[in-house]
N, CA, C and O atoms as a GROMACS GRO file, in nm:
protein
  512
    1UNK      N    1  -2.490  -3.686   0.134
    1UNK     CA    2  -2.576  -3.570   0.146
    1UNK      C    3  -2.556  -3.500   0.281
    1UNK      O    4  -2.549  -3.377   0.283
    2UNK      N    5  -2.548  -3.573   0.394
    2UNK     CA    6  -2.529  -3.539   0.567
    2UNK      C    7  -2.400  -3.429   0.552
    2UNK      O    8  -2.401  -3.310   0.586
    3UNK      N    9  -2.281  -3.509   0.486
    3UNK     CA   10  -2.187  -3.423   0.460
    3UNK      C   11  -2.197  -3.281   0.388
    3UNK      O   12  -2.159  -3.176   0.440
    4UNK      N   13  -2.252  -3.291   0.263
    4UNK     CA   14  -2.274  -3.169   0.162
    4UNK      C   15  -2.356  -3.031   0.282
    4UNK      O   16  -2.335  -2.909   0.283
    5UNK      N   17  -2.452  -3.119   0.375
    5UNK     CA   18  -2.507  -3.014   0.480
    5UNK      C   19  -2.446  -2.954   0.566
    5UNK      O   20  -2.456  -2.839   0.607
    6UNK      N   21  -2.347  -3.085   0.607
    6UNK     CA   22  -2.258  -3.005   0.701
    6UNK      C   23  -2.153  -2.926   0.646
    6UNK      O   24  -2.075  -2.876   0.726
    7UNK      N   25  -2.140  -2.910   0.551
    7UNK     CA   26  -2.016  -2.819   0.464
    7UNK      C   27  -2.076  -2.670   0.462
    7UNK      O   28  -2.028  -2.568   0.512
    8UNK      N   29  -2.218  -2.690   0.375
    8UNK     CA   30  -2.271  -2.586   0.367
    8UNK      C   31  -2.322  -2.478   0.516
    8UNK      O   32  -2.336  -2.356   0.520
    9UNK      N   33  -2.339  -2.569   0.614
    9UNK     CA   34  -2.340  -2.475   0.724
    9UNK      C   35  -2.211  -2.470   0.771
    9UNK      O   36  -2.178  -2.351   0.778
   10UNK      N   37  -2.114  -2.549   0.811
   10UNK     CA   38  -1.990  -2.431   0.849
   10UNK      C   39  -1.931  -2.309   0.700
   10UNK      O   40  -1.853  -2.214   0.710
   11UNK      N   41  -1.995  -2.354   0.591
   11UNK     CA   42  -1.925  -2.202   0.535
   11UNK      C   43  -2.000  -2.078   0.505
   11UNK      O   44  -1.953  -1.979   0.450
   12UNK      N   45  -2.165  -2.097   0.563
   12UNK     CA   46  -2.244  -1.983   0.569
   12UNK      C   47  -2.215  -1.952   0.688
   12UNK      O   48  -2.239  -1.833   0.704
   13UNK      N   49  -2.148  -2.031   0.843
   13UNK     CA   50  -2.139  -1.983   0.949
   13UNK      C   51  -1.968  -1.893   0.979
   13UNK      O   52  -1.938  -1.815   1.070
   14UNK      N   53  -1.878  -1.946   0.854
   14UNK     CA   54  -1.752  -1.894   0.882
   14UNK      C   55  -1.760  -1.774   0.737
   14UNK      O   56  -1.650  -1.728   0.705
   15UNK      N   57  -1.871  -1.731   0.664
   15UNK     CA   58  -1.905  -1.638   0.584
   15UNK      C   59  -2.001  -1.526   0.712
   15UNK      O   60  -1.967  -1.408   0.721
   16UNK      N   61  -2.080  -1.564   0.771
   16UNK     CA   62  -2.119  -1.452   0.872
   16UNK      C   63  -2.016  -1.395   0.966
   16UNK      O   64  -2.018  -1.274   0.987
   17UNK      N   65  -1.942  -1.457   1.015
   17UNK     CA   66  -1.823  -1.431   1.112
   17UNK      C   67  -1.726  -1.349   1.057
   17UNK      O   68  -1.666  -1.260   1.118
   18UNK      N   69  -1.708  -1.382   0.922
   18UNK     CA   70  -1.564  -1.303   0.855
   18UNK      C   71  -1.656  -1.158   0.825
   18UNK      O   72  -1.588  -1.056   0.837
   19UNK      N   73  -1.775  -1.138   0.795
   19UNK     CA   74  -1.851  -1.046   0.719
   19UNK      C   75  -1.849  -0.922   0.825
   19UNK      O   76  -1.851  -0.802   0.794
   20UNK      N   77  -1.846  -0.973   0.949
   20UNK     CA   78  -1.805  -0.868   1.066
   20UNK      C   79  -1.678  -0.816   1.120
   20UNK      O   80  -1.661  -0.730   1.208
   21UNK      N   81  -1.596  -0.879   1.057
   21UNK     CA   82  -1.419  -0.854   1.153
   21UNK      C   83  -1.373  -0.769   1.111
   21UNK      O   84  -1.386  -0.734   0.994
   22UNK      N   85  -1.293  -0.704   1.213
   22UNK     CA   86  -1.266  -0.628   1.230
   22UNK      C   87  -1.078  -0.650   1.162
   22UNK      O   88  -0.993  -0.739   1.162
   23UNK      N   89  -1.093  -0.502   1.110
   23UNK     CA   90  -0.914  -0.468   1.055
   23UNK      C   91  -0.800  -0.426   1.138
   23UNK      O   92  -0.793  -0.306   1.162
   24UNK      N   93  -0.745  -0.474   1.166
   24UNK     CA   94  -0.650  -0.447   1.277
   24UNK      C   95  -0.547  -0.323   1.242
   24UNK      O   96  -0.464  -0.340   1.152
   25UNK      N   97  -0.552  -0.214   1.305
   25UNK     CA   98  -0.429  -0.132   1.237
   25UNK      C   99  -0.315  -0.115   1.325
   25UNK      O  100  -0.310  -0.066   1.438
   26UNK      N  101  -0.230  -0.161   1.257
   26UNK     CA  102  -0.082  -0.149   1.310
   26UNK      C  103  -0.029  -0.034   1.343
   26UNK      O  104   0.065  -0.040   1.423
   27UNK      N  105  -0.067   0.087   1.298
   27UNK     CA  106  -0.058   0.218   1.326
   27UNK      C  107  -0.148   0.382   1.241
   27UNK      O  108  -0.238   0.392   1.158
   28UNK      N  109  -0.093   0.450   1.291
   28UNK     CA  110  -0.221   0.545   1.251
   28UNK      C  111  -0.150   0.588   1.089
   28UNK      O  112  -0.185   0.702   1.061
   29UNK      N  113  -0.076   0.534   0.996
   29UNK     CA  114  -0.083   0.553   0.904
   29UNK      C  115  -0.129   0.540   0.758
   29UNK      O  116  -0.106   0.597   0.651
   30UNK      N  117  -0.202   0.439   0.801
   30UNK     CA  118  -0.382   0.450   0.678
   30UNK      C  119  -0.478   0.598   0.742
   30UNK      O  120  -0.555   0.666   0.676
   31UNK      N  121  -0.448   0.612   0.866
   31UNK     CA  122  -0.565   0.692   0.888
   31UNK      C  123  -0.522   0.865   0.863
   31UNK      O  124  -0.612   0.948   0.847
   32UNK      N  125  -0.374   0.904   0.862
   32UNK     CA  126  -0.376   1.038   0.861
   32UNK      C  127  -0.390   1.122   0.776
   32UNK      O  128  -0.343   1.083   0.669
   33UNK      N  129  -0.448   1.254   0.770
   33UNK     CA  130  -0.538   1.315   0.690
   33UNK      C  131  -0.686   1.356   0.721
   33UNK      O  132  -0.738   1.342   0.832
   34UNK      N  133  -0.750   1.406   0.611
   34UNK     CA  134  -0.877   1.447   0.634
   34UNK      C  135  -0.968   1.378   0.582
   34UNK      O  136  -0.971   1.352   0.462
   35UNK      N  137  -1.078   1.328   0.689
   35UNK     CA  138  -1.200   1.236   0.637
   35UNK      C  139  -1.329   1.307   0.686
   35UNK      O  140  -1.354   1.349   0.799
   36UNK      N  141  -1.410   1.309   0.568
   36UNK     CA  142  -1.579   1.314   0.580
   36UNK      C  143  -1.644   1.252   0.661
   36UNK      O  144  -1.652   1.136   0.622
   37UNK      N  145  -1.700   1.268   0.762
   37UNK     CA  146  -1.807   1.150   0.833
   37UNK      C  147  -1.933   1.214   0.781
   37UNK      O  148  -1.986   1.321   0.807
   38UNK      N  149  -1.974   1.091   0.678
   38UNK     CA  150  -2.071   1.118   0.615
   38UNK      C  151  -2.208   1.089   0.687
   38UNK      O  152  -2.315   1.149   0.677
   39UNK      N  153  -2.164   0.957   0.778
   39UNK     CA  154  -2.302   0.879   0.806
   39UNK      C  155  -2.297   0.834   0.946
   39UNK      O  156  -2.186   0.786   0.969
   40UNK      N  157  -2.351   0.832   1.020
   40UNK     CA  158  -2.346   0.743   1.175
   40UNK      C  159  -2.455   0.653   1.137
   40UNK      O  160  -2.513   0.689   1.034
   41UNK      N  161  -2.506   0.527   1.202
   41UNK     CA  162  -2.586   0.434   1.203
   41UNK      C  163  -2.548   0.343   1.359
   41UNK      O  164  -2.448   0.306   1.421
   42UNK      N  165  -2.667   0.340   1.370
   42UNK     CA  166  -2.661   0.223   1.504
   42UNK      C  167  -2.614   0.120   1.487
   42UNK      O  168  -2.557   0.062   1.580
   43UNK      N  169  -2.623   0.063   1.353
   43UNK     CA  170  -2.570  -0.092   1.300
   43UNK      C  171  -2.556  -0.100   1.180
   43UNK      O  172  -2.648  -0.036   1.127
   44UNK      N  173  -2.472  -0.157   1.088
   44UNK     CA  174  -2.430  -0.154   0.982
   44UNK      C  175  -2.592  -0.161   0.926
   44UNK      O  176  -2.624  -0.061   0.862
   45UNK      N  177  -2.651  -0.219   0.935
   45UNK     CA  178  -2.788  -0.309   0.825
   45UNK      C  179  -2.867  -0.174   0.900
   45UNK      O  180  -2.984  -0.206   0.882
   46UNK      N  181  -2.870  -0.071   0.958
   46UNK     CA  182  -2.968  -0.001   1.029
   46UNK      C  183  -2.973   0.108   0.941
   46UNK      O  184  -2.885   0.110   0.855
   47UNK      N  185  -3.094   0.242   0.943
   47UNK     CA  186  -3.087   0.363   0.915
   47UNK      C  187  -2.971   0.440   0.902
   47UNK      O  188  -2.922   0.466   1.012
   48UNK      N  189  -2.904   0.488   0.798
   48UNK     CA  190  -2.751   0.572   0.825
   48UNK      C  191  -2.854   0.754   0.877
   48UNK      O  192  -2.966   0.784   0.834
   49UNK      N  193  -2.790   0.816   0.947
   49UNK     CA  194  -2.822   0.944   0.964
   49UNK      C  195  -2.691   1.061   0.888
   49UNK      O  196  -2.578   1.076   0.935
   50UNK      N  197  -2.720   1.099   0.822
   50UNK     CA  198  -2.608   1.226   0.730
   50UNK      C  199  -2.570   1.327   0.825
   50UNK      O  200  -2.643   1.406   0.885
   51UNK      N  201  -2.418   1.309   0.830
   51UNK     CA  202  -2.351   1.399   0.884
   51UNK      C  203  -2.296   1.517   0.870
   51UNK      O  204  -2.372   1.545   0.778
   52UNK      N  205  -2.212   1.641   0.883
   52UNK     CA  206  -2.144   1.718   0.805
   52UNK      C  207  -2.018   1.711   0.916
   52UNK      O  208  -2.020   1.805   0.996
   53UNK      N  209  -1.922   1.628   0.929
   53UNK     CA  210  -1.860   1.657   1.006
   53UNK      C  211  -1.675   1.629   0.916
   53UNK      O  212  -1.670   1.589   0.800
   54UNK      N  213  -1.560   1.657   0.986
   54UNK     CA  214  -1.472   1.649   0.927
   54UNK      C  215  -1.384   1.613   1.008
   54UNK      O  216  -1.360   1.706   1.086
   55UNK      N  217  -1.307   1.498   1.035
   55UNK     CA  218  -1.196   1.445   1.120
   55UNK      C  219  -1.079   1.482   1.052
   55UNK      O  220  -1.090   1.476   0.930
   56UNK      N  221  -0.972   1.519   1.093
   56UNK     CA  222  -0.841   1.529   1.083
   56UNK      C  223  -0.775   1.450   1.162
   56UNK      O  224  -0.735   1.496   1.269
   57UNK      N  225  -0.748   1.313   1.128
   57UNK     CA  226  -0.606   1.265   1.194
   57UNK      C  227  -0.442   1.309   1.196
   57UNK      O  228  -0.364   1.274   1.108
   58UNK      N  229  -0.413   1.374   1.287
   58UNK     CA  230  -0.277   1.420   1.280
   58UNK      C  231  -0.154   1.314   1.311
   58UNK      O  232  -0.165   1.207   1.370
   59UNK      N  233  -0.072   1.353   1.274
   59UNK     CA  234   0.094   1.254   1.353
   59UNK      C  235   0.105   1.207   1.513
   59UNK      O  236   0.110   1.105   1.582
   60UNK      N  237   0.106   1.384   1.528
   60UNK     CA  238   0.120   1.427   1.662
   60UNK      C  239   0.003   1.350   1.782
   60UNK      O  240  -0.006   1.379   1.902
   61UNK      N  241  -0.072   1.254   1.714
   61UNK     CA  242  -0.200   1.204   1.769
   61UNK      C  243  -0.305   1.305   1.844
   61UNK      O  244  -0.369   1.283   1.947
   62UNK      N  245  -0.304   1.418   1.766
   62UNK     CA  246  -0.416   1.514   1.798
   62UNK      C  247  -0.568   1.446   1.652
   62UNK      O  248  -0.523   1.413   1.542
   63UNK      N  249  -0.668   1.438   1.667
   63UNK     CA  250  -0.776   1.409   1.629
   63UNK      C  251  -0.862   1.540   1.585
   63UNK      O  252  -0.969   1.544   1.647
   64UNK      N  253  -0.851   1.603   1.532
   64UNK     CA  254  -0.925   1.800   1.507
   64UNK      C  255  -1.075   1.765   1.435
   64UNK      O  256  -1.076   1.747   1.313
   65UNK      N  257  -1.180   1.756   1.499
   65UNK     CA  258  -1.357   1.744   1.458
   65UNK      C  259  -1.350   1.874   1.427
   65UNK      O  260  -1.269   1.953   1.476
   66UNK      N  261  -1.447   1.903   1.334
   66UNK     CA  262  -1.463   2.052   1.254
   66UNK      C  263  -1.603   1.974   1.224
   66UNK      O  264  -1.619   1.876   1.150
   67UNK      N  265  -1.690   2.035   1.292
   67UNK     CA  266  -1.889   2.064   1.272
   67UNK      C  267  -1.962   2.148   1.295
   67UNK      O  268  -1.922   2.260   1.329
   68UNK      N  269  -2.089   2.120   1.282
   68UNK     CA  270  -2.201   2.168   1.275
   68UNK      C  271  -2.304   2.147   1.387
   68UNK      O  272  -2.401   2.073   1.365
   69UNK      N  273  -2.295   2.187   1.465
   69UNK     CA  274  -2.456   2.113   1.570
   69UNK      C  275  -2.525   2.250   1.490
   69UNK      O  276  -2.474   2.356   1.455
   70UNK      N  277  -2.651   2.203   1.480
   70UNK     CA  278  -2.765   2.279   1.400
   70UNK      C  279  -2.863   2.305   1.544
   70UNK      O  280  -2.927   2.406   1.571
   71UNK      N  281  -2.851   2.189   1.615
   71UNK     CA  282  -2.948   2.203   1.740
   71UNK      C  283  -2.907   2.325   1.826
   71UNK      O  284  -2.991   2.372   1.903
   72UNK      N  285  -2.767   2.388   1.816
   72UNK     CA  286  -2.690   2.458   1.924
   72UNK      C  287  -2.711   2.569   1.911
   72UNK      O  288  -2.746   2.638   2.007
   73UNK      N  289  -2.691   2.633   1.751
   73UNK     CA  290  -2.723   2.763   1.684
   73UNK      C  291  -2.562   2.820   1.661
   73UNK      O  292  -2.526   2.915   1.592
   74UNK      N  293  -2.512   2.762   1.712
   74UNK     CA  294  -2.334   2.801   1.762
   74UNK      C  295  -2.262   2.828   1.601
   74UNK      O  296  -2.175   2.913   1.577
   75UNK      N  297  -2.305   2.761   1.533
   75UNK     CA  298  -2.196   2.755   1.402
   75UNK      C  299  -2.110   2.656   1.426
   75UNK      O  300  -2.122   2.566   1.508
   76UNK      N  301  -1.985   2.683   1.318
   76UNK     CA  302  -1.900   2.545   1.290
   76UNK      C  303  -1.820   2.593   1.403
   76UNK      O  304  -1.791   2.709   1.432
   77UNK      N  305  -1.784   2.456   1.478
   77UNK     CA  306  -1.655   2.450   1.546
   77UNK      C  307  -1.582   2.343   1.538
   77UNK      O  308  -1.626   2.230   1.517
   78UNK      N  309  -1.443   2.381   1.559
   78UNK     CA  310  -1.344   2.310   1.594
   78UNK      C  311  -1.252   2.276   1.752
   78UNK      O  312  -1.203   2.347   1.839
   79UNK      N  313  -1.264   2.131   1.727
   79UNK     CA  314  -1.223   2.083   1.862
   79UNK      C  315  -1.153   2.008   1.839
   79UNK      O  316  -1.177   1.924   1.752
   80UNK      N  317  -1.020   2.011   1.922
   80UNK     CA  318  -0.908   1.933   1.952
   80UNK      C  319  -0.890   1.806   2.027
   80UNK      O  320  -0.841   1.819   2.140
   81UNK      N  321  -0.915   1.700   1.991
   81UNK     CA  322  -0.927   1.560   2.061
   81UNK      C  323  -0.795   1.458   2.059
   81UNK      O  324  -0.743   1.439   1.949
   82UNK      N  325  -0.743   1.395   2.169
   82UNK     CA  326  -0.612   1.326   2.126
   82UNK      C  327  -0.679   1.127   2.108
   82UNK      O  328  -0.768   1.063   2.164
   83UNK      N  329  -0.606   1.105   2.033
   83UNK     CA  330  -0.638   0.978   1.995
   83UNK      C  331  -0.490   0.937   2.000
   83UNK      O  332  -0.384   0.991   2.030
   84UNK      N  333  -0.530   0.816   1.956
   84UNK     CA  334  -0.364   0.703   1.930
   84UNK      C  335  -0.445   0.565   1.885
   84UNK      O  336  -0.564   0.550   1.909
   85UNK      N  337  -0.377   0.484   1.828
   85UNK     CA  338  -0.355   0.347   1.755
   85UNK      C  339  -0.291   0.206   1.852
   85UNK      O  340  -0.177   0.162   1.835
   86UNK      N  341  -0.361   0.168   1.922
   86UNK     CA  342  -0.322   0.044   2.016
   86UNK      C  343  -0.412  -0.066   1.979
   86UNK      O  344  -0.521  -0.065   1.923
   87UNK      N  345  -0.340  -0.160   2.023
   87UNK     CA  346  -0.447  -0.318   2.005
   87UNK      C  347  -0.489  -0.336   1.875
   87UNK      O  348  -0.543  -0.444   1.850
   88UNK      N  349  -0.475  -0.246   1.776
   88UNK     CA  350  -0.543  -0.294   1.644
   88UNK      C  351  -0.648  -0.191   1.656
   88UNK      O  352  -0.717  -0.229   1.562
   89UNK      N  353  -0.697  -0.111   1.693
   89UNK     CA  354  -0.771  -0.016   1.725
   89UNK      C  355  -0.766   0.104   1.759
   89UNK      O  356  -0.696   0.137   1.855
   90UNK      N  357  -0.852   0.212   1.676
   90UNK     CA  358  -0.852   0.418   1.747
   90UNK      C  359  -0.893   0.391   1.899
   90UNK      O  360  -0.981   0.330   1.961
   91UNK      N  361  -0.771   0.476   1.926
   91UNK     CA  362  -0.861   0.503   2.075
   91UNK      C  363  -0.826   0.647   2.087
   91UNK      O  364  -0.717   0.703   2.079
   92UNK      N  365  -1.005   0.715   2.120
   92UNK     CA  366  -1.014   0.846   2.102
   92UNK      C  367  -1.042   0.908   2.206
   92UNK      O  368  -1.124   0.837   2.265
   93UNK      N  369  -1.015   1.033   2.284
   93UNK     CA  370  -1.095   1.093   2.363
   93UNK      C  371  -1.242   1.190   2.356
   93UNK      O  372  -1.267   1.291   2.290
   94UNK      N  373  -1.324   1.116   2.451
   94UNK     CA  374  -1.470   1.137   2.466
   94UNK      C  375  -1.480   1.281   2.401
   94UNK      O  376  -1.518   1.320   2.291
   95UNK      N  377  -1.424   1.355   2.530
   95UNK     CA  378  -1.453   1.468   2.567
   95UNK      C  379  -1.261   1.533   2.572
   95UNK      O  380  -1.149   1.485   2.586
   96UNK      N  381  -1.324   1.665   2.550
   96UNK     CA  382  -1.119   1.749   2.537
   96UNK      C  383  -1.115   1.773   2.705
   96UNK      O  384  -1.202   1.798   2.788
   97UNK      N  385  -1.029   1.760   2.709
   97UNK     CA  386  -0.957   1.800   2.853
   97UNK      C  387  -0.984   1.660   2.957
   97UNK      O  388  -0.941   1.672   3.072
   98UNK      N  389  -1.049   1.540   2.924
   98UNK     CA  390  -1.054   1.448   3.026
   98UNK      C  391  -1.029   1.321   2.980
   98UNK      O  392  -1.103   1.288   2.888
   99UNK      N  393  -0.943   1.234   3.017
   99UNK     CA  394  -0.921   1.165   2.994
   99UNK      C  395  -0.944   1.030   3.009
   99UNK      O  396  -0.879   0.939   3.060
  100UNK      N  397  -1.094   1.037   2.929
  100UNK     CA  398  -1.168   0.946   2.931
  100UNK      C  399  -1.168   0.868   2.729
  100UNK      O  400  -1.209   0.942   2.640
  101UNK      N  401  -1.138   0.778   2.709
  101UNK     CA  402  -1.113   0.697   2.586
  101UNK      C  403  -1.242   0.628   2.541
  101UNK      O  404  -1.315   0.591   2.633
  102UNK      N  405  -1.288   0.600   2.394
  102UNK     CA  406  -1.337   0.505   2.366
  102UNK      C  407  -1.276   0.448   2.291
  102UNK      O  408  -1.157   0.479   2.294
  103UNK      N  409  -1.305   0.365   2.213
  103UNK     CA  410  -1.218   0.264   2.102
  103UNK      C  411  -1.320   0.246   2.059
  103UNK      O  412  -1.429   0.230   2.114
  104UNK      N  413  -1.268   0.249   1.887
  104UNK     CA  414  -1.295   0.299   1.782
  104UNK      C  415  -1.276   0.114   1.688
  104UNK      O  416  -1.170   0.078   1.739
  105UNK      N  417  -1.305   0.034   1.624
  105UNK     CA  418  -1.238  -0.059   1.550
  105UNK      C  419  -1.297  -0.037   1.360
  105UNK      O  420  -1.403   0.013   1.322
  106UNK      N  421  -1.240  -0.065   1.318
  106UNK     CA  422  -1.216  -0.036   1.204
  106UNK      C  423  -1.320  -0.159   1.119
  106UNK      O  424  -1.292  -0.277   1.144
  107UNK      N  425  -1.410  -0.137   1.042
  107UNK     CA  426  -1.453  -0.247   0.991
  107UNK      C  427  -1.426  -0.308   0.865
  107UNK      O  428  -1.393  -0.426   0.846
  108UNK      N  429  -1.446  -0.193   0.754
  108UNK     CA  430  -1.387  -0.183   0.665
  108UNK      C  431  -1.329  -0.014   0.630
  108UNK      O  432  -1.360   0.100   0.666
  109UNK      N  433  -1.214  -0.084   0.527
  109UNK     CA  434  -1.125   0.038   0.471
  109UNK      C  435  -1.077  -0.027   0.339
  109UNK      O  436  -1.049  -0.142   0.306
  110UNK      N  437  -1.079   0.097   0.273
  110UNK     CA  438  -0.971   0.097   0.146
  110UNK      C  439  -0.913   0.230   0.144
  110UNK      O  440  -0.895   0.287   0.252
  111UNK      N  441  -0.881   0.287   0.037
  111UNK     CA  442  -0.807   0.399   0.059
  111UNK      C  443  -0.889   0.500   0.038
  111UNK      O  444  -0.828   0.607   0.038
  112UNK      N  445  -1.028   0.512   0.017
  112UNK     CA  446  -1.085   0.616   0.041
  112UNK      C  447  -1.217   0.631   0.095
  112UNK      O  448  -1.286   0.733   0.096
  113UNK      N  449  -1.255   0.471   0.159
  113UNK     CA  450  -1.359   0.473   0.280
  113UNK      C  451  -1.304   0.386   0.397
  113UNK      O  452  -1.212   0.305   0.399
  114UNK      N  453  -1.385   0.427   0.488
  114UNK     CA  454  -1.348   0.384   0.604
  114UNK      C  455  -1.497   0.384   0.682
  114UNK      O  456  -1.568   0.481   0.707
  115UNK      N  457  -1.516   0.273   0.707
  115UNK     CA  458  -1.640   0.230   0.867
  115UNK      C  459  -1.588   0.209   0.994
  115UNK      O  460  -1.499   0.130   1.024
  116UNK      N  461  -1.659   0.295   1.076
  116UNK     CA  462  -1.534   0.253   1.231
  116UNK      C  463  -1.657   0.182   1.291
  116UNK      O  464  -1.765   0.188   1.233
  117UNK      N  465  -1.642   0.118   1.400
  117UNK     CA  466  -1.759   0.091   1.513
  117UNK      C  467  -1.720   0.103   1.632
  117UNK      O  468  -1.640   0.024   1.681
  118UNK      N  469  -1.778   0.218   1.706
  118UNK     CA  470  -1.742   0.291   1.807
  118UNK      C  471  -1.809   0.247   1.925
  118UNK      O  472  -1.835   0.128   1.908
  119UNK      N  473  -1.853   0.288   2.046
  119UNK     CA  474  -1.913   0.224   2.142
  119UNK      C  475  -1.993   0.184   2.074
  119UNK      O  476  -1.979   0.073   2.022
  120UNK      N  477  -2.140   0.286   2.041
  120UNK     CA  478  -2.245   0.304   2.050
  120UNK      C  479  -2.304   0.324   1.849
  120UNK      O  480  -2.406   0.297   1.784
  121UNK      N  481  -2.169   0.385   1.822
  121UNK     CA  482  -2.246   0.377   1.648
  121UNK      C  483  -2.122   0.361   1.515
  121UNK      O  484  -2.005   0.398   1.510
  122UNK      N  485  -2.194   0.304   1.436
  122UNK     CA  486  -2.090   0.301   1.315
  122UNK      C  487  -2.121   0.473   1.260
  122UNK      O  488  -2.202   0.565   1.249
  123UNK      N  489  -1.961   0.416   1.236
  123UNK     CA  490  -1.937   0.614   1.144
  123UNK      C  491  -1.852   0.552   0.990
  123UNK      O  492  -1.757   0.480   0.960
  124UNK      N  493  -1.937   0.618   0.936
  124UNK     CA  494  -1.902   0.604   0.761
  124UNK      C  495  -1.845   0.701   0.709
  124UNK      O  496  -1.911   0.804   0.695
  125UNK      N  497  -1.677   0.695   0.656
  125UNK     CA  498  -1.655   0.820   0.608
  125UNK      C  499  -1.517   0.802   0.509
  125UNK      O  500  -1.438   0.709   0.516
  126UNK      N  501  -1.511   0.912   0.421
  126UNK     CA  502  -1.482   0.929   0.316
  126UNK      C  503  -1.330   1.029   0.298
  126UNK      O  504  -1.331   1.152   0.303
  127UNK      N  505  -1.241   0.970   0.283
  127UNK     CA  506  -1.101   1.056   0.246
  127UNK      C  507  -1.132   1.132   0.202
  127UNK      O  508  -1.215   1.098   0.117
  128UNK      N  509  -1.107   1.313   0.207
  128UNK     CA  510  -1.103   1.462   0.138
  128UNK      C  511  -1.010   1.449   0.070
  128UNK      O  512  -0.972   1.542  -0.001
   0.00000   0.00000   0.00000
């Protein structure tokens, strides 16, 4: 019985561990194209908030956001961000013109969703 317990907790403890890992990408070619960011959330299990935003991953490792701030009054814009594919991970720039990075890791993907987890929030989004 001691045994059957200890089985059952290392495979609910190596079932929580795998349930978080991260996908390693070898390069930016799962990612290029146009994706929906449908959702940001603080944590996977947390509130999702609805987005309208649109990433373009390019070759050239340019990153093109196409949104909406509603708070701004501005309308849709487009902004040019450079990214690249290292370590198993996006690494994107913050802000255009400075070259300041976050990294991006991939949680899950198939070929037409994708969850990243970024500093601060998961982004949920959907191949166009």
């Amino acid at each position: 019985m001691k045994t059957i317990t200890i089985l059952l907790s290392l495979f609910t403890a190596f079932a929580a561990s795998t349930a978080s890992a991260e996908i390693k990408l070898q390069d930016n070619s799962k990612l290029l194209g146009k994706w929906q960011v449908t959702h940001e959330a603080l944590a996977l299990d947390r509130e999702k908030k609805p987005l309208h935003v649109t990433w373009e991953f390019q070759k050239d490792g340019t990153l093109i956001t196409t949104g909406e701030d509603a708070r701004s009054g501005i309308g849709e814009m487009t902004i040019p961000i450079k990214y690249s594919v290292a370590d198993g991970v996006i690494k994107k720039q913050i802000t255009p013109g400075r070259e300041k990075y976050e990294d991006c890791a991939v949680v899950e993907m198939d070929d037409k969703n994708v969850i990243l987890k970024c500093k601060f929030l998961y982004l949920f989004m959907t191949r166009k």
